[in-house]
Structure formats: structure tokens, C-alpha cells
VOFITI-499641 format. One record per residue: x negated, y, z of N, C-alpha, C, O, CB in turn. Coordinates in steps of 0.1 Angstrom, whole numbers, plus 5000, padded with zeros to 4 digits. Each point is the difference from the previous one (the first is absolute). Glycine has a CB too. Layout:
% residues N
XYZXYZXYZXYZXYZ ...
This chain:
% residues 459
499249885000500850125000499150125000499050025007502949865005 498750224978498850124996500350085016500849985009499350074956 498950045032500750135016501250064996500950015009496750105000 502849954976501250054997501049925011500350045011499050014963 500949855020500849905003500450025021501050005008497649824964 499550185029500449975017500750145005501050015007496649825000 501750284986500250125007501450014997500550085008497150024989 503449854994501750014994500549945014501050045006499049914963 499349945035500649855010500050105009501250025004497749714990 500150355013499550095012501750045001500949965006495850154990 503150054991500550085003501949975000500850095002496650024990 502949755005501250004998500349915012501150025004499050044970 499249865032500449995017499850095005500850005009498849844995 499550274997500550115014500650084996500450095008498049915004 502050024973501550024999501249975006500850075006498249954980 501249865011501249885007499850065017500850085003498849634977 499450255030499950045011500450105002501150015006497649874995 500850254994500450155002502149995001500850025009496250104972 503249835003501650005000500749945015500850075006498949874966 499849905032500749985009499950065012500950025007499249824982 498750205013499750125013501050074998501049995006496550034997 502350104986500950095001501649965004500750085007497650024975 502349785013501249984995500549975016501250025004498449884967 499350065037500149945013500350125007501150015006497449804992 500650285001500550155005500750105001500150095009498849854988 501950054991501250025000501249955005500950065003498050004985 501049795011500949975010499950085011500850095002499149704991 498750155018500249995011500150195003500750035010497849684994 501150384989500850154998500550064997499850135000499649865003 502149894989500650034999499950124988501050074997499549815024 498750144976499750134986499449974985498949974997500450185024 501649874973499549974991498750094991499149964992503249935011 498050225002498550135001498849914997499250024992501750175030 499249724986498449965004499449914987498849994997501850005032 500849944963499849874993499950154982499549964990502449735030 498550424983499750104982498850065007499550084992503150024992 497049895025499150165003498749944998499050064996502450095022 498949654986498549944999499849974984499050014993501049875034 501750084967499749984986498950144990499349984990503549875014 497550275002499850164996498549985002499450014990503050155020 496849835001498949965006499049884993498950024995502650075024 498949844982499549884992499750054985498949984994502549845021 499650254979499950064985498650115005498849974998504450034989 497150075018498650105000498649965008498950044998502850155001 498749715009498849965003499149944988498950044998502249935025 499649934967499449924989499750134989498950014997502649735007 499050314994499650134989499050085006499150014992503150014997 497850035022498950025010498449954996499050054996503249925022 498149914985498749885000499750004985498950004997501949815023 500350204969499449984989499250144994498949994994503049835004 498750315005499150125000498849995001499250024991502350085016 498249865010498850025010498949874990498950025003502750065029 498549834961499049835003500050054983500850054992500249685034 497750224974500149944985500349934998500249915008498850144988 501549944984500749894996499849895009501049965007498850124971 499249865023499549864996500649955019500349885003496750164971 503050055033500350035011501549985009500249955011497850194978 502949915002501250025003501049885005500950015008498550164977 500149745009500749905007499749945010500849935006499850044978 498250045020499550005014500450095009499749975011498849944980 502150195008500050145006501549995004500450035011497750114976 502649825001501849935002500149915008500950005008499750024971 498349885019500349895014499950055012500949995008498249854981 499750235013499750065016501150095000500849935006496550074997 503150084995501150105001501049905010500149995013499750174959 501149745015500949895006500049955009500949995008499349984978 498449965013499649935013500250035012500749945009498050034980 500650155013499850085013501350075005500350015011497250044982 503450024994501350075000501049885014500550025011499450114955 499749745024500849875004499550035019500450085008499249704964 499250125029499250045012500450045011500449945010498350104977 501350125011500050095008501850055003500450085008496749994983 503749844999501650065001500249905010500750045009500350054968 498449775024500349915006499150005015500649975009500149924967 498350145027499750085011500950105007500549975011497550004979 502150175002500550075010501850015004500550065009497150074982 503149774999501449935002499549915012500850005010500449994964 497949955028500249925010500050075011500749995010498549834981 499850275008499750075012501350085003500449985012497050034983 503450084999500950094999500949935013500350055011499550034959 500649815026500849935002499749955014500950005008499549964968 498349995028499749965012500150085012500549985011498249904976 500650255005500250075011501650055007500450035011497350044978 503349904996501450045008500649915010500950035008499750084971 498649765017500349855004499449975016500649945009499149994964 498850135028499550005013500250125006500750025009497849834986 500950254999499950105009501250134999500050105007497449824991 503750044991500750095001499850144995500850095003499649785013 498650154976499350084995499650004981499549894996500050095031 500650134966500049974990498450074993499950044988503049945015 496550015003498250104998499049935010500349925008500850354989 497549775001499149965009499450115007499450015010500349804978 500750325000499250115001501150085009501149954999497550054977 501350125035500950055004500850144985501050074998497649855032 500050064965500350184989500749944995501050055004497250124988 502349735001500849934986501850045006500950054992496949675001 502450235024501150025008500350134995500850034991498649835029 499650264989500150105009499750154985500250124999498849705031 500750104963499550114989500649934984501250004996496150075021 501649894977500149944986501549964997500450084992497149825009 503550025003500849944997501050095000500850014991498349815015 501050295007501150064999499650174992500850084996500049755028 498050174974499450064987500849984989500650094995497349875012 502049904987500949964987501349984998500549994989497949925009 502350105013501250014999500650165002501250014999498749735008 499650374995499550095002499750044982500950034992498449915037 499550064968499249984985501449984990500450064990497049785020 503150064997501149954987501050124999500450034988499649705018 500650345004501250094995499250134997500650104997501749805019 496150104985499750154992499649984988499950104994499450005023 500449774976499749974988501350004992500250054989497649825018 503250074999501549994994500650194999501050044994499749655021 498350394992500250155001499350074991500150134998500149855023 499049934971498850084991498850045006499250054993502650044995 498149895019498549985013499049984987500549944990500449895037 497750224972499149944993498850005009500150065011500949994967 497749875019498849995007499850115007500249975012498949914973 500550275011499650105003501050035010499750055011499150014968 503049915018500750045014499649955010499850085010501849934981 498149885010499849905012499050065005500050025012500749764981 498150285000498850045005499650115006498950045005500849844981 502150215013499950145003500849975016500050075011500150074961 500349765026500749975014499049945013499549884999502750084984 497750125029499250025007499949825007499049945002501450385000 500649644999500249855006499349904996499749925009502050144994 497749924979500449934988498950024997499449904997502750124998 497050145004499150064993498349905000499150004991502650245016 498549695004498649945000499949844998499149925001500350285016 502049804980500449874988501050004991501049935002498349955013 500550194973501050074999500249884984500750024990498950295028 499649594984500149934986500649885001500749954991497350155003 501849855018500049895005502350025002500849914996495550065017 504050144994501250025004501149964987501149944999497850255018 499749934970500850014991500349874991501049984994498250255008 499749705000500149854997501449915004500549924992496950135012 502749975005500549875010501650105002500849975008496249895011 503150284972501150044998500749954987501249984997498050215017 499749804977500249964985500849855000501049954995496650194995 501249805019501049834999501350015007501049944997496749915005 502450235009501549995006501050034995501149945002498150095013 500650094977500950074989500249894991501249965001497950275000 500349724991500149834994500749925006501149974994497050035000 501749975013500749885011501550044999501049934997496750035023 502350164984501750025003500850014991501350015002498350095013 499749904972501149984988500449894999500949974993498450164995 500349805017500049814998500549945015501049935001496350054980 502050055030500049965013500050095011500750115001498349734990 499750095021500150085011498150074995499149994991503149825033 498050264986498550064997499549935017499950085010500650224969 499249565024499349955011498650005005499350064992502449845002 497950065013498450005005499749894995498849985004501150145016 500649754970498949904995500350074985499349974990500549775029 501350354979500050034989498650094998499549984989503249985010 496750135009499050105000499049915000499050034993502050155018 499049684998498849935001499849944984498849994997501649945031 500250044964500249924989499350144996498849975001503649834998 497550314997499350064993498650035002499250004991502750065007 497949955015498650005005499549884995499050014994501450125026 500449734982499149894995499649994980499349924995501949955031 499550234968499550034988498750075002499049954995503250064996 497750055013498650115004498949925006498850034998502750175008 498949685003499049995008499249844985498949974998502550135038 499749854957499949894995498950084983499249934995503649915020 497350244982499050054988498850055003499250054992502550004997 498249945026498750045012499049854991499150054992502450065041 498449734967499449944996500050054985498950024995501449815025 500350184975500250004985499050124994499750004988503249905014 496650235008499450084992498249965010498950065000503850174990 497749675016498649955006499249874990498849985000502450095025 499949844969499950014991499150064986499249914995502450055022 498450124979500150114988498550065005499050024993504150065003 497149935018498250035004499349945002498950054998501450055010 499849734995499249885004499749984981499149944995502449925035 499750214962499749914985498450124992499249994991504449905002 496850195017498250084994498749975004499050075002502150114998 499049695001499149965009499549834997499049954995502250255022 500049744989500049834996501150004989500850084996498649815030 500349954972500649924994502150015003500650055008496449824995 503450054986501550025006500249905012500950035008500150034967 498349825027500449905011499550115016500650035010498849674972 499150335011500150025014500350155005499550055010499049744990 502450284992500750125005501449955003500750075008497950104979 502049735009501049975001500549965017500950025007498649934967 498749935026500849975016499250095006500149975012500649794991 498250384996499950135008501350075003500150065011497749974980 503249985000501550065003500449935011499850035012501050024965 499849855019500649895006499349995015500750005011499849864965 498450145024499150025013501150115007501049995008495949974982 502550145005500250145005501850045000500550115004496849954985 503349865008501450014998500649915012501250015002498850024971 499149885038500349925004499550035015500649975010499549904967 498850195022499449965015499750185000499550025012499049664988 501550424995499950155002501150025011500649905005498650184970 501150055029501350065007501250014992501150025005497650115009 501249864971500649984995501950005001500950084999496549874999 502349855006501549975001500250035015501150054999499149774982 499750185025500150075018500950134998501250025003495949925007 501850184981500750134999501349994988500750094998496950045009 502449784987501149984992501150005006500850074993498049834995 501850055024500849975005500750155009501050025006497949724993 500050374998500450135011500450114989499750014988498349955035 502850104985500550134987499050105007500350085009502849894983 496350025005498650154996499150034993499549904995500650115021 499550104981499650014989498750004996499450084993502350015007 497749805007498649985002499749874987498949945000501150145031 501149894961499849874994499850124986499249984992502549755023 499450394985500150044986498450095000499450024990503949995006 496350045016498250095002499249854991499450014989500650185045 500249704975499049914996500249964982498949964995501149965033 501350094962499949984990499350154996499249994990502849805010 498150315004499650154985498549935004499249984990502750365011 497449605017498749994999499449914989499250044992501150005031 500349834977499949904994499650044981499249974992502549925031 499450184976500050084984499050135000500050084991502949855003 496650085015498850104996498849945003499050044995502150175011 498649695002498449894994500150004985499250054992500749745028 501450154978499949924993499950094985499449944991501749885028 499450304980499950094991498850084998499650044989502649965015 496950035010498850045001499149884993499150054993501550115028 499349734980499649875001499949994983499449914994501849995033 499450174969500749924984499350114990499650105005503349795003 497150094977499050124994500650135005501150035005498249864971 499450205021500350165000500750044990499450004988498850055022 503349994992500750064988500450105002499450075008501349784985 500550225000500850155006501049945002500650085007498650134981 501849675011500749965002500349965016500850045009498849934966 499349945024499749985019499650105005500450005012499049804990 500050284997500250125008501450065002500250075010497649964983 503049954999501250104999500949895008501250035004498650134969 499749725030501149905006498850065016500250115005501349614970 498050245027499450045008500550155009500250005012498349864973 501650225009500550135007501749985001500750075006497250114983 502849715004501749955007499649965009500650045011500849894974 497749995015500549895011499950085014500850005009498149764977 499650345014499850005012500950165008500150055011497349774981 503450214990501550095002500549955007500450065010500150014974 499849755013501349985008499450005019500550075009501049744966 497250105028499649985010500150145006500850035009498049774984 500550275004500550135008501550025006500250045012498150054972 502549885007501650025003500449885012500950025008499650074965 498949815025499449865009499950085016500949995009497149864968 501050205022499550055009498750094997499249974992502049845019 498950324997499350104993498250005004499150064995503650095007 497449755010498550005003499949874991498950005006500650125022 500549794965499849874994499950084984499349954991502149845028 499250284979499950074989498550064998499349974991503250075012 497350045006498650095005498849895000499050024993502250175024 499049694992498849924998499949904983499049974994501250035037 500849984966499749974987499450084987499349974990502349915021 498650194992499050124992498750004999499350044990502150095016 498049815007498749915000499749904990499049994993501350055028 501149894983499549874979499850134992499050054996503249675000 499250305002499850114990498350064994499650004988502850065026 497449964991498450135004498549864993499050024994502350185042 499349694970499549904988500149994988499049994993501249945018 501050084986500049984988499750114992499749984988501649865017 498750295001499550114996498150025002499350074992503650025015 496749875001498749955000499549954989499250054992501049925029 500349904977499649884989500150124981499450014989502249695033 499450344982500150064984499250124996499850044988502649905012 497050125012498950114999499149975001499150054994501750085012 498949755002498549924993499849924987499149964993500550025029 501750014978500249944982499950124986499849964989502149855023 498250324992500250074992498850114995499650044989502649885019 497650115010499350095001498349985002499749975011502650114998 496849924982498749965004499450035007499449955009500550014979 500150195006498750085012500349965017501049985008498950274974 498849755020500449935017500650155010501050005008496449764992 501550394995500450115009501950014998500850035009496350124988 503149834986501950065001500349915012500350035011500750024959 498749785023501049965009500050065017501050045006498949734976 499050245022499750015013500950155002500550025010496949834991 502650214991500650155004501549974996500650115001497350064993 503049725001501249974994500349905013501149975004498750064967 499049935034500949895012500250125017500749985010497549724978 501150415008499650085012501250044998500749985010497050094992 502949984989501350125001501249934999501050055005497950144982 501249685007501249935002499749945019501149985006499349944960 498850055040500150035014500150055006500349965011499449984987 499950234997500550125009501050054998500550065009497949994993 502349934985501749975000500449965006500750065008499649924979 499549865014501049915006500250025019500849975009498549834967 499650255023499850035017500450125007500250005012498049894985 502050204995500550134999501450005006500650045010497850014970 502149885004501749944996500249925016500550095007499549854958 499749935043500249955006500050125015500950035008498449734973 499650265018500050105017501150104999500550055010496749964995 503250024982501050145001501249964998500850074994497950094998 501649725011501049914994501049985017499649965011498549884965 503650235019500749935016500149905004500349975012500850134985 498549824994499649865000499449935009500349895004499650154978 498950065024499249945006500450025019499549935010498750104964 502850095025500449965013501049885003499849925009499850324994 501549764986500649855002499649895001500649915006500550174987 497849895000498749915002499949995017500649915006498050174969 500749995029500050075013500749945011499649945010500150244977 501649875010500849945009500349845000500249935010500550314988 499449714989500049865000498949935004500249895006501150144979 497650015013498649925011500450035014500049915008497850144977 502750105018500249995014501249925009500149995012498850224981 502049744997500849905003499749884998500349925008501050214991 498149824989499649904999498649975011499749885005501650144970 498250065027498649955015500949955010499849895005498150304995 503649925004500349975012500549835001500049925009500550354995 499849724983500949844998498549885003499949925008502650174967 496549945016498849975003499449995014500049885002500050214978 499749965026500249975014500749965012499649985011499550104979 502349925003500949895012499849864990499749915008502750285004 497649764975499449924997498449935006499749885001502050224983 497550025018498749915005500350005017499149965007499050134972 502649945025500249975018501049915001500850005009498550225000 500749714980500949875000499249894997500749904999501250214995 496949885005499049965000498350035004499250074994502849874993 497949995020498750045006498650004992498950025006502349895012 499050074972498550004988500350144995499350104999500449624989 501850265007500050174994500050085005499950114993500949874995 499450045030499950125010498550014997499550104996502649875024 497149894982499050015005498650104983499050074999502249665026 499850204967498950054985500750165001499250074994500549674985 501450335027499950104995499750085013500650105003500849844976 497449995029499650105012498749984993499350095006502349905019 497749934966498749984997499250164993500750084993500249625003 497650345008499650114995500050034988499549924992499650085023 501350114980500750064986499149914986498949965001501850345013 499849694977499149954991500049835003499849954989498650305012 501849655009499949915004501549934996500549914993497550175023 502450054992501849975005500650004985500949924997499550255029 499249924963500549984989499949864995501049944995498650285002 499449745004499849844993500349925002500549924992498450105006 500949965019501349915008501449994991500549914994498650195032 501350064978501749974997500250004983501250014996499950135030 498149864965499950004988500149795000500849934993497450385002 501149675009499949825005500949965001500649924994497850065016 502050115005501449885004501350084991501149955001498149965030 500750194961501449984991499749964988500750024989500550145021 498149794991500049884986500249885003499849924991498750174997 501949865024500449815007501450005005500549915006497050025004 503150184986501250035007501149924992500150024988499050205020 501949694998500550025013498649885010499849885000503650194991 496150035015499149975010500049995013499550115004499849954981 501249835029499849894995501249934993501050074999497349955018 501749894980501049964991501149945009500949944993497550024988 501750045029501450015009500450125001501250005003498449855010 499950244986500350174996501349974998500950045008496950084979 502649825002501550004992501049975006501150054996498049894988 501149965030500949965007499950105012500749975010499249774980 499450375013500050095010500950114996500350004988497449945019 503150175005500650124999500949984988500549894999497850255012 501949964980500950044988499849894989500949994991498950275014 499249674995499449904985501249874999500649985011496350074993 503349894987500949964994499549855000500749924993500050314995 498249725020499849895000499749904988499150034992501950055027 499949804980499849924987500150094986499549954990501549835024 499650324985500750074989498750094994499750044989503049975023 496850024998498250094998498949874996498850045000501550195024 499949644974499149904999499150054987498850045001502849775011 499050194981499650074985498850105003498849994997503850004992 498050115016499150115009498449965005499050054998503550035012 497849814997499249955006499149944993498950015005502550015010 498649894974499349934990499450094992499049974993502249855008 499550334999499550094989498550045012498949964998504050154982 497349955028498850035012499749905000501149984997499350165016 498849714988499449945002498849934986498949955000503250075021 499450014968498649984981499950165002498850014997502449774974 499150325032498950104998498850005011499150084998502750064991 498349785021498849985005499149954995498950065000502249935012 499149864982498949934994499650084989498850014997502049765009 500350314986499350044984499250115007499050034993503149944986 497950125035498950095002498749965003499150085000502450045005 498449744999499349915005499049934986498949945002503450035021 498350044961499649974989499250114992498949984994503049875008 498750274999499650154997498649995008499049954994503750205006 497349895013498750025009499349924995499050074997501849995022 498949834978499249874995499750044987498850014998502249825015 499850194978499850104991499450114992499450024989501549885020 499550185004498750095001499250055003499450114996501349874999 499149915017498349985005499649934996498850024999501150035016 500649814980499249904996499549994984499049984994502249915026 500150144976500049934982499750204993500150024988502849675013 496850405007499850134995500750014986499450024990498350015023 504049944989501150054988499650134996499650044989502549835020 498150225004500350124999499350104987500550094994499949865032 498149984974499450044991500149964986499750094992499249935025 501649854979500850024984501750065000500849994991497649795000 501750255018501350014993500450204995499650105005501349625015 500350234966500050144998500150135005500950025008499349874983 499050235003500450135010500950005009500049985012499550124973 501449925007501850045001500649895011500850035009499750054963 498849765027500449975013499850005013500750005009499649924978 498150115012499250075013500750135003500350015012497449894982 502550194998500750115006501650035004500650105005497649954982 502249855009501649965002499849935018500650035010500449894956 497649945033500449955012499550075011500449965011499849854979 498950295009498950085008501750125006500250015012496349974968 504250095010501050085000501449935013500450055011498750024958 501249795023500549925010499849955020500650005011499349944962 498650055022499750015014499750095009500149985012499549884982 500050294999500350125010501849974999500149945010497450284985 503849795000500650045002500949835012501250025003498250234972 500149635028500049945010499850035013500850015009498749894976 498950115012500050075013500750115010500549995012497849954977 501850205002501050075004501450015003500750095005497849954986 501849795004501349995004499949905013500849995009500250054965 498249915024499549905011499950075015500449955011498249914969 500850255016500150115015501150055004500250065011498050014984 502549914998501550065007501449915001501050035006498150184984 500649675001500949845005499549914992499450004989503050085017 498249815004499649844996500949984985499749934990500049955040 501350194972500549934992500150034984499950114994501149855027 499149824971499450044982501050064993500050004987498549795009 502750295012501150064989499250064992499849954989502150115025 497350074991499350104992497949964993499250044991503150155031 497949704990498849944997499949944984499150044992500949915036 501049964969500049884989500150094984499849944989501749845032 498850334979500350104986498549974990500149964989501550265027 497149824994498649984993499649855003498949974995500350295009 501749635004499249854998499749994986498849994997502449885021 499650134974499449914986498950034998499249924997502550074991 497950135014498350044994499349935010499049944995501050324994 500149725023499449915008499949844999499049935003501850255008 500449774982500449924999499249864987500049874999502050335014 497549934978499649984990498749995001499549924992502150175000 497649975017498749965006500049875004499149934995500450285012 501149764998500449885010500149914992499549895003501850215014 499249914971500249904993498450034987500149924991503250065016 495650104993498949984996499349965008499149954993501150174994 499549865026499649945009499949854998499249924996501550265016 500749834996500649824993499749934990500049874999501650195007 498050024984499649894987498750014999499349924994502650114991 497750065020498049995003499349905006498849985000501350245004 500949705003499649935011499849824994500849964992500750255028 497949744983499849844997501149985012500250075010497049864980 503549905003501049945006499450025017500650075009500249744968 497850105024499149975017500650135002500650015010496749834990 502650254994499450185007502150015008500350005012497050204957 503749805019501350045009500049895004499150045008502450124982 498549735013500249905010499449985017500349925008499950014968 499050155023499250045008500650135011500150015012498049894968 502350205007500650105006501949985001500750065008496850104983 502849795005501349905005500049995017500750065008499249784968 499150075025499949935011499650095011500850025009498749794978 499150275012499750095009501050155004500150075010497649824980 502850114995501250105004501649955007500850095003498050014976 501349785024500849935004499550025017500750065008499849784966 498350115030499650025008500050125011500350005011499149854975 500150245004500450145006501150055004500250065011498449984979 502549944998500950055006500849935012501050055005498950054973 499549775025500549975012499650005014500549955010500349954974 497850165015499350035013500650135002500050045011497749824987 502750234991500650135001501450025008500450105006498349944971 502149845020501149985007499949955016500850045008499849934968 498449935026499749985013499850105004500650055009498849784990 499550224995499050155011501450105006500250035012497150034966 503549955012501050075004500949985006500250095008499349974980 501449825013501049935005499949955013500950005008499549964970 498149975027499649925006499150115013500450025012499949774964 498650265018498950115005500950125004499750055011498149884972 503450125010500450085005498950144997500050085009501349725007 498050234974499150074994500950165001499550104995499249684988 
């Protein structure tokens, strides 16, 4: 059997699956919203994929789409459901309750009003997500021609968004390797990332992580005027996303604007005097920016959440009393193992078996940081690999850290994984079988003396 053939076999079972999921879902909510809005979805997700992949590409890109669409509908239905089942509760997040949800139902009678983006953005409530509202107003407005405008109906959209997350990882793994083995780098990364965890939450940390995802991957891809011009949408919409995620992406941005002035420009003094003034712009623009006090205030709320989080554990009280410069690295560490320790999940507000997912996603981004470091200290990647990815992953990890100082948590963290992620996976293939089998094992190790030290030592 040719691949045509397999890749037709692929894509027309997680078709079949997707249908009966959906069909299931509607029963059990009663809406039929849910069974046209995913049919509506499914259409643009696949035209989507066919835009973004080359030819030769596309039907691989249709499968993962399906696949994962399938996946992640059947994940976060179960979950939806459990929680109304155990806990009486329809979220994990409190914002999705207390904010997002009643946002969209809200969203829905100003869009049915003629509301557009820019309204939402003038409105002081709205303004510092004012995309995401308008979003999750568009599908509700939908829904009610047909149905109800519900919260798995909102979830059902997010899981479009979160499911073309593999599909443009994908498209980046294909600039690089082979089709097998970008295929299961998706599938990897579609499976064991935060991925399907945040799939299940209405916030708008899945739609930041797709514009991230489509600006590697557009920086990543030739220098045209085209991607540049998709480039300055995307990181349009992110801004509207949220106005500080907007600002730090401008950083890719400034890459890809790097790469085309050393592509163009020879003389070494222009460039050096073309890279000076597009940084005394951008620095200028940012400090005189209102921007930067709402920034401001969100670190100053997000530290405070940050530290009733680390005095709920005695490693993170204790890394964030460590002397300055130290203490960064520490808590740079421990929010990359999170949910850390991995009973974390059955404590206070956490959702227990329903966060498991959660929990497997913190524990393969352990080992894959654990592959990286080996990487590149041992196998010295860092030094072949191209400009643009050194400066994308060098970009990534100042903007980790800085998030890392002010919470554990990968909502805001996981937007720049792929570029991380992608190291991780040049690492990994650098390595002789003996070499990851080795670090399998020793990384296995660690992370369970890390759990004693803590659980046990009381650290």
C-alpha cells in the first residue's frame, strides 16, 4: 500500500472519530450548535493546513489537524463532563467561571449590536483582551442561530485552535527533517506539550500560543514581503490577544527584521547603524508606551499570586529567598517541572485525575530539558544550527525567564515552547541510541530523587 493510500486510510478514520465525538456531544448538550460549528471548523481548519504546508505536505497536515481536532474533543468532553459529574463544576480555571464565559455571553449581544474588534478594545473591561472576547462573541453569535451558545460550545472552538498548534509544528519540523520524522515531532508535541491540558480551559492562552507558533514558523521559513506582511497580522491580532504578548513578540519580529538586513545590506558600518536606530526606536516606542504601566501592574499581581504559590511549597519559598541572580535560576528550574510535585494536582483548587494530562505534560518537558542540556553541552548543537534559530531560541529564553519570575505557571510560559522544543528535538537526534538510553534512565532517576527530596526531606 502506497503512503497516498495510508495517508487517505489516516485521514478518513479521524474523520469517522471526530463525527461520532461530535454527534455524541450533542446529544449529551442537547445543542445542535456544537455538531455545524465543529462541521464550520473542521472546513477551515483543513483549508487552513492546506494554505500553511506544502503541496507534497498537505495530507499529512489534514491528518494531524483531524487527528488531534478528534483527540483533544474527546479529552476535553470527558473532562467537561467529569467535572459536572464530580465536582459540580464546569472549569478548572476560576477566570473561565468568573470572567471568559460570562464575557461571551456578554460578547454575543454586542456583536448581534454591530460591536466590532476596535469596539471591544475601546471598552475599558474588554480592552486588554479585547480579541479573544471578540472571538468567543463571533462563535456565540453563531451558535444561536442554530442552538445554545454553551461553555463546551466555546470549548469546541478553542479545541480548533489548540488542534492546528501540531499541524504548523509540523510545517516547522518539515524545514528541517524528513516527512516521518516531523510527523511523529508533531504528534510528539501534540501529545505530551501543555497543549491538550490547556485545551480544555476557555482562555486565551491557547489562541497567544497559536499567532506564537505561526511566527517561528513564518520567521523560520524564506525571507519574503509576503511573510512579513503575515507577520505584522499575526502579531496585530496578538496584541489584541493581549497587549504585553503583543510587545514581546515583536522581539521574533526584530528577527526577522535582523536576518533581511544582513541579507541585504553588506556594508558591515550601515548595517551596524540600521540595527542601532531600529533599537532606539523600538526602545523609545516601548518606554513611552501606556503599555508599559499595565504591564506593570500585571507583574505586580502576577508576583503577588507568585508568592502565595511559593509558600505553598517549601523549595519555592525557599528559591525565592535565594541571593538575587541565583533566585532567578532556581525559580526559572522549578517552572519548567511544573506541576511540581506531582501530587501538586490532587491539592487545594486542582482538579486531581482531570489535571493528569497536566501532569505528564510537566514531567516529558522535564526529560526533553534534560535532552537540550546534553545537547548543548555535550553534542555543542548550538553551534550548527541556523542564525534565526539561535536568535529565536536565545529570544525565547530571556522571555522564560522573565515569566518564570513572576509565576510558575506554562499558561503564558508554553507560547515560545516550540522554539524550545525544537532544540530538544536536535539534541535528541544528535545522540546515539547508548547516549538517550542512558539519559532516559538517569533522567528518570532524577526526577525521582527530586520528588523524594521534596515530599519526603521536606526541603
Amino acid at each position: 500500500m502506497n503512503e497516498k493510500s495510508i495517508n487517505g486510510i489516516y485521514i478518513a478514520f479521524s474523520l469517522i472519530i471526530t463525527i461520532v465525538v461530535v454527534l455524541w456531544d450533542m446529544y449529551l448538550d442537547k445543542n445542535v450548535s456544537i455538531g455545524i460549528l465543529s462541521t464550520v471548523l473542521i472546513a477551515f481548519g483543513v483549508s487552513f493546513t492546506a494554505l500553511i504546508q506544502k503541496k507534497e505536505d498537505v495530507k499529512n497536515g489534514i491528518y494531524l489537524f483531524l487527528l488531534f481536532y478528534a483527540i483533544y474533543l474527546i479529552y476535553s468532553s470527558s473532562v467537561h463532563y467529569g467535572l459536572i459529574n464530580f465536582y459540580d463544576v464546569v472549569n478548572i480555571v476560576p477566570d473561565e467561571e468568573h470572567y471568559f464565559y460570562p464575557s461571551a455571553i456578554e460578547a454575543t449581544k454586542k456583536i448581534d449590536q454591530g460591536f466590532t474588534l476596535f469596539d471591544f478594545s475601546d471598552l475599558l473591561i474588554y480592552s486588554d483582551t479585547a480579541a479573544m472576547i471578540y472571538f468567543m462573541g463571533i462563535v456565540g453569535s453563531f451558535a444561536e442561530v442554530y442552538g445554545e451558545n454553551s461553555v463546551l460550545l466555546q470549548k469546541v472552538s478553542l479545541i480548533f485552535v489548540a488542534a492546528l498548534i501540531p499541524v504548523v509544528m509540523y510545517g516547522i519540523s518539515r524545514l528541517y527533517f524528513s516527512k516521518t520524522i516531523s510527523l511523529n515531532v508533531a504528534i510528539v508535541y501534540g501529545l505530551f506539550s501543555f497543549v491538550p491540558f490547556l485545551s480544555t480551559i476557555i482562555l486565551r492562552d491557547m489562541h497567544i500560543a497559536l499567532m506564537f507558533i505561526l511566527t517561528i514558523y513564518i520567521v523560520l521559513s524564506r525571507l519574503t514581503i509576503v511573510n512579513f506582511i503575515l507577520l505584522l497580522i499575526v502579531t496585530f491580532i496578538s496584541y489584541y490577544l493581549r497587549p504585553q504578548t503583543g510587545i514581546f513578540m515583536m522581539g521574533f519580529v526584530s528577527v526577522y527584521f535582523f536576518i533581511f538586513i544582513q541579507s541585504t545590506i553588506k556594508n558591515k558600518y550601515m548595517q551596524f547603524f540600521t540595527y542601532m536606530s531600529f533599537l532606539l526606536i523600538a526602545l523609545v516606542a516601548v518606554l513611552n508606551s501606556p503599555l508599559m504601566d499595565m504591564f506593570n501592574q500585571i507583574s505586580e499581581s502576577s508576583a503577588g499570586r507568585s508568592e502565595m504559590q511559593a509558600s505553598s511549597s517549601s523549595m519555592g519559598a525557599k528559591m525565592a529567598k535565594l541571593p538575587l541572580g541565583l533566585n532567578v535560576v532556581a525559580l526559572f528550574g522549578f517552572s519548567q517541572i511544573q506541576p511540581f510535585p506531582p501530587s501538586l494536582i490532587f491539592k487545594g483548587e486542582n482538579r486531581g485525575i482531570f489535571e493528569l494530562w497536566h501532569l505528564l505534560a510537566g514531567v516529558s518537558w522535564f526529560f526533553g530539558w534534560g535532552f537540550l542540556i546534553y545537547g548543548l553541552k555535550v553534542k555543542k548543537i548550538f553551534a550548527s544550527l541556523d542564525l534565526k534559530v539561535k536568535l529565536m531560541f536565545l529570544f525565547a529564553m530571556l522571555y522564560l525567564i522573565l515569566i518564570a519570575t513572576i509565576e510558575f505557571n506554562q499558561r503564558r510560559q508554553m507560547a515560545v515552547y516550540p522554539i524550545v522544543y525544537l532544540l530538544m528535538v536536535f539534541s535528541y537526534l544528535s545522540m546515539s541510541i547508548s547516549e538517550r538510553t542512558k539519559m532516559w534512565f538517569g533522567m528518570g532517576i532524577f526526577y525521582i530523587i527530586l520528588v523524594v527530596l521534596l515530599n519526603y526531606l521536606k526541603l
